[in-house]
C-alpha positions in Angstrom: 0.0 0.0 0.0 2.9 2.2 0.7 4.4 1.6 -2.6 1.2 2.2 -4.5 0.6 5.9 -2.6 4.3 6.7 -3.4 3.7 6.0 -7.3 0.5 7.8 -7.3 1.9 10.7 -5.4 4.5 11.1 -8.3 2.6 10.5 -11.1 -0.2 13.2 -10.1 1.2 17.1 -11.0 -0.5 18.4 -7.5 2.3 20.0 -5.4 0.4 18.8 -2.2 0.3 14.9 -3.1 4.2 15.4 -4.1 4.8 16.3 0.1 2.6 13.7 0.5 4.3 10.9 -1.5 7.8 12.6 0.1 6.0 11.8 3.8 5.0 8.4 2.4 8.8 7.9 1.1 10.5 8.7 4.0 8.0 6.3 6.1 8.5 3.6 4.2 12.5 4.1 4.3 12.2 4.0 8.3 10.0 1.1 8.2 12.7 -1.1 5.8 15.5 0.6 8.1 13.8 -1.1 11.1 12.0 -3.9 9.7 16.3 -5.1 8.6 17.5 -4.3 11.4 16.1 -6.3 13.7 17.8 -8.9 12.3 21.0 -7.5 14.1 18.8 -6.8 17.5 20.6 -10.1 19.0 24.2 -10.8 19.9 25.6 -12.9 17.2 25.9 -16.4 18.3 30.1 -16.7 17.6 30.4 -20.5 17.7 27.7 -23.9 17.5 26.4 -25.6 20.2 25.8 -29.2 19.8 24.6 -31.7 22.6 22.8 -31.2 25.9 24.4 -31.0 29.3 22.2 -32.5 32.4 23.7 -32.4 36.2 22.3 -34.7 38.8 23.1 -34.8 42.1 26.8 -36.1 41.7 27.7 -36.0 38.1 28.1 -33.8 34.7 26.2 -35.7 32.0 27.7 -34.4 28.5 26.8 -36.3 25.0 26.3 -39.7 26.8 29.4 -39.3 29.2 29.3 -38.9 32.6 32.0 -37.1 34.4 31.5 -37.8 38.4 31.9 -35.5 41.0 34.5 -38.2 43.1 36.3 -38.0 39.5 36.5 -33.8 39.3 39.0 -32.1 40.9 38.1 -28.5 40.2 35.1 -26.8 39.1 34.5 -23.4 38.2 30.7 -21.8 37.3 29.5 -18.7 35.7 26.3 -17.9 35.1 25.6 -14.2 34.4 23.8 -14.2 31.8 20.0 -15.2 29.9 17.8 -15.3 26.9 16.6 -11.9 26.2 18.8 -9.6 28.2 19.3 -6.0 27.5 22.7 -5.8 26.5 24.2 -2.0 26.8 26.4 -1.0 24.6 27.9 2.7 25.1 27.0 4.0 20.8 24.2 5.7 20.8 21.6 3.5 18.5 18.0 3.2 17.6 17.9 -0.6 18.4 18.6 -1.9 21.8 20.2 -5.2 21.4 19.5 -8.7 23.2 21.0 -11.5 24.3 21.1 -15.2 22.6 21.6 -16.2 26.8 24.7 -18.1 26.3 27.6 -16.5 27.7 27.6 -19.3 30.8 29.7 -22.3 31.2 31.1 -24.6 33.5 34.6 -25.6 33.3 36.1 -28.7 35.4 39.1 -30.7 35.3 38.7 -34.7 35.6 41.7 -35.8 38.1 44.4 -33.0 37.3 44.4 -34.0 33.9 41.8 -32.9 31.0 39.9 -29.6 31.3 36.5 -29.4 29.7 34.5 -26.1 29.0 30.3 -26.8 28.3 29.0 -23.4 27.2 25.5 -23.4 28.8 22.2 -21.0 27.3 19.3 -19.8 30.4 16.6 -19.1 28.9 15.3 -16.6 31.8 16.7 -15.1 34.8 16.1 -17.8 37.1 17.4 -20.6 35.3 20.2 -21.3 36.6 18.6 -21.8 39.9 18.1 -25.3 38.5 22.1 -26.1 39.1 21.9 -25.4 43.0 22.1 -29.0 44.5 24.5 -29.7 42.3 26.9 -26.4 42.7 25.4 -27.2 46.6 27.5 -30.3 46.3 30.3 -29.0 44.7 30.6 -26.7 47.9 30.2 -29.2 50.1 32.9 -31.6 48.4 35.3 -28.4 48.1 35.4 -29.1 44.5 35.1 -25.5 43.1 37.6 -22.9 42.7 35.2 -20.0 41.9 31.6 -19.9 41.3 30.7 -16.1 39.3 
């Protein structure tokens, strides 16, 4: 519809329906502007994510693989951040931008030998409330070395 009063605006010779069709133009160049943009509204996702991570009450469950809390000899945590976050970024710009919620990991070491990293995504701000009896029992087995 936009298009089609934009056309008509410039084919008629009226001086009015030009500032008209000039109104109609410049609306329909902010609409685009936004309607593109919002593609970028979200923190780029910089890597792939593949496989689920489950913790129970003593263990790390990762692809199929269990890693046991008896077997982990450090454990760090940090989980800051959730799906749909307002990310502030100091430019001044129209569109506030979001986050993809996937900036939290847990990183462990399995007997003082192999370090693993599992990128974790929240989907709200109390998500990670789910990991509290097992980041309980890493307290309580003095397994961690920081918890952000």
């Amino acid at each position: 519809m936009t298009i089609a009063l934009l056309i008509w605006s410039f084919l008629t010779d009226k001086s009015e329906d030009w500032l008209f069709g000039l109104f109609v133009f410049v609306y329909f160049f902010t609409l685009l502007y936004f309607l593109f943009s919002s593609v970028a509204l979200r923190k780029p996702l910089h890597g792939k994510f593949d496989g689920e991570v489950e913790f129970t009450h003593d263990a790390i469950i990762f692809k199929g693989s269990p890693y046991y809390l008896s077997e982990i000899s450090a454990i760090d945590f940090s989980v800051d951040d959730y799906y749909n976050k307002y990310m502030f970024f100091p430019s001044k710009t129209l569109n506030q931008r979001r986050s993809q919620g996937v900036n939290n990991y847990v990183e462990f070491t399995v007997m003082h030998k192999e370090s693993y990293i599992i990128y974790l995504r929240c989907e709200d701000e109390d998500h990670h409330r789910l990991l509290d009896p097992f980041i309980g029992e890493c307290v309580r087995l003095n397994k961690k070395r920081r918890i952000a």
